[in-house]
N, C-alpha and C positions, 0 to 999 in steps of 0.2 A: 232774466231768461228762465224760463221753466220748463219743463220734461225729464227723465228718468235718465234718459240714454238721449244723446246724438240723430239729430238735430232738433236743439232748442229752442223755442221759438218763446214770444212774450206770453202765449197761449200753453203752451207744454204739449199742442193738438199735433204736432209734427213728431214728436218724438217716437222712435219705431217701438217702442215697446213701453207701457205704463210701469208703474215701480213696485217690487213686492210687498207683500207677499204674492207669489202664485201659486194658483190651485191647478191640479191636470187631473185627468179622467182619459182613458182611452182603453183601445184594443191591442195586445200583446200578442207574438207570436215569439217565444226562446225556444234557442235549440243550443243546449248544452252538450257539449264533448270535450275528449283530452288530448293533446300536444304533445308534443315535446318541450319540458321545462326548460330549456334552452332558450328555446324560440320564446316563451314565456319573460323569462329572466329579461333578454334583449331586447325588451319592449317598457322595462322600467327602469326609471332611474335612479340614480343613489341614493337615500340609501331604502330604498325598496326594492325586496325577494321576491321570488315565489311562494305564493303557501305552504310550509313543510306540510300540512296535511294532504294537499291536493297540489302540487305544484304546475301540472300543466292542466290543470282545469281551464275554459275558457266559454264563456257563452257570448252568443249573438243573437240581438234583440230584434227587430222589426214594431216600432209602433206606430198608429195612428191615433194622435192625441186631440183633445182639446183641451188649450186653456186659457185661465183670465186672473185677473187682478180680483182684489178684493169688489171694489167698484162692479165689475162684469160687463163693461162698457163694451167689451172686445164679442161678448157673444152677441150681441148684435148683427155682427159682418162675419160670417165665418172666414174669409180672407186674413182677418185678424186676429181668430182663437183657433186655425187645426190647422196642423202640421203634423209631415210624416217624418221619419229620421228610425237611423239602423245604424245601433252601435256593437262595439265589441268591450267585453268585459273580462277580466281575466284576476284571479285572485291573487291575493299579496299579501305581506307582512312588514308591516312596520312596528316598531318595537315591542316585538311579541305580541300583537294582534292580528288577527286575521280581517282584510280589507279586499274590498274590489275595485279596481280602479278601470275606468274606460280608458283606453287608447286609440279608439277611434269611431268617430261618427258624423254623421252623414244625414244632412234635413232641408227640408225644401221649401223655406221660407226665412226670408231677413230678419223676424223679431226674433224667432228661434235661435239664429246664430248671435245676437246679441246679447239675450236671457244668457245664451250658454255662454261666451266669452267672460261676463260677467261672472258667473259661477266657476269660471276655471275648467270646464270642455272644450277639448280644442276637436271642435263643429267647422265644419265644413260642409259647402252646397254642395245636393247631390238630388240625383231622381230614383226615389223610393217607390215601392209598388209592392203591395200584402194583399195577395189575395184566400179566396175562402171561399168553401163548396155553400153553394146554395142553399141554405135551411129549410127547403122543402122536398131535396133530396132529387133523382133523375125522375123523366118525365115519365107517364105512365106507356108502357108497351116494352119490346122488347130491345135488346140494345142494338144501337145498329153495329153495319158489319165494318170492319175498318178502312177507311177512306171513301165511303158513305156517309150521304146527309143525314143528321138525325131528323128523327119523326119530326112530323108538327103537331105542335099540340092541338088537343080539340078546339072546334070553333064554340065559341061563348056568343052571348045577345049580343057584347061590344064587340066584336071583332067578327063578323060573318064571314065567310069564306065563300065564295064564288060554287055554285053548283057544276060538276062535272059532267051535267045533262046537257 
């Protein structure tokens, strides 16, 4: 039987995720803030701290990735190489170094949860969503008033607009 991960077939074409190495590429959104080192502390296990430098440091991620195996069989089908997932990170010490360890995330796809299991993330399905202002910025004219429709944009050759005559 062949394949990486579960379920193995005499092909390895069933298996939910190809074998590594993987490569990722995607878009990031963190937003780092500080706690209470308690709340910190109660989220790791023995024998890991909190960071004496930063003890209730803690960030959360938001990404939307893609990835694949050496091969890149998976960019093919993007069903198969991008997934979203929002984890939480929070810093640590183990013997006398300074680590980050996640305690929790959250992704919306079965190879994802697999990859991670195997890496030692305890992943979990969830419904993520990262949005982001439009890189062309608001539409040309004035802003509308609140609980107003915004303008329409102008009419272009593709899209004519019905005369008001």
């Amino acid at each position: 039987m062949k394949g990486f991960l579960h379920p193995r077939t005499p092909t390895g074409r069933a298996s939910v995720t190809a074998g590594p190495p993987w490569h990722y590429a995607g878009d990031l959104i963190t937003i780092e803030y500080r706690t209470d080192p308690g709340k910190v502390a109660a989220l790791l296990p023995d024998p890991l701290t909190p960071a004496a430098d930063d003890p209730g440091a803690v960030a959360l991620i938001w990404a939307d990735w893609q990835a694949c195996s050496d091969g890149g069989e998976e960019l093919l089908d993007p069903v198969r190489s991008q997934y979203k997932e929002c984890f939480v990170v929070v810093r640590c010490q183990f013997a006398g170094r300074t680590y980050s360890r996640c305690v929790f995330i959250w992704v919306d796809k079965d190879f994802s949860i697999a990859r991670g299991v195997h890496q030692g993330y305890p992943k979990k399905f969830g419904s993520i969503h990262q949005t982001r202002p439009h890189p062309f910025g608001p539409p040309r004219g004035s802003r509308p008033a609140p609980g107003s429709a915004p303008p329409s944009p102008p009419a272009t050759a593709d899209s004519p607009r019905p005369s008001s005559s």
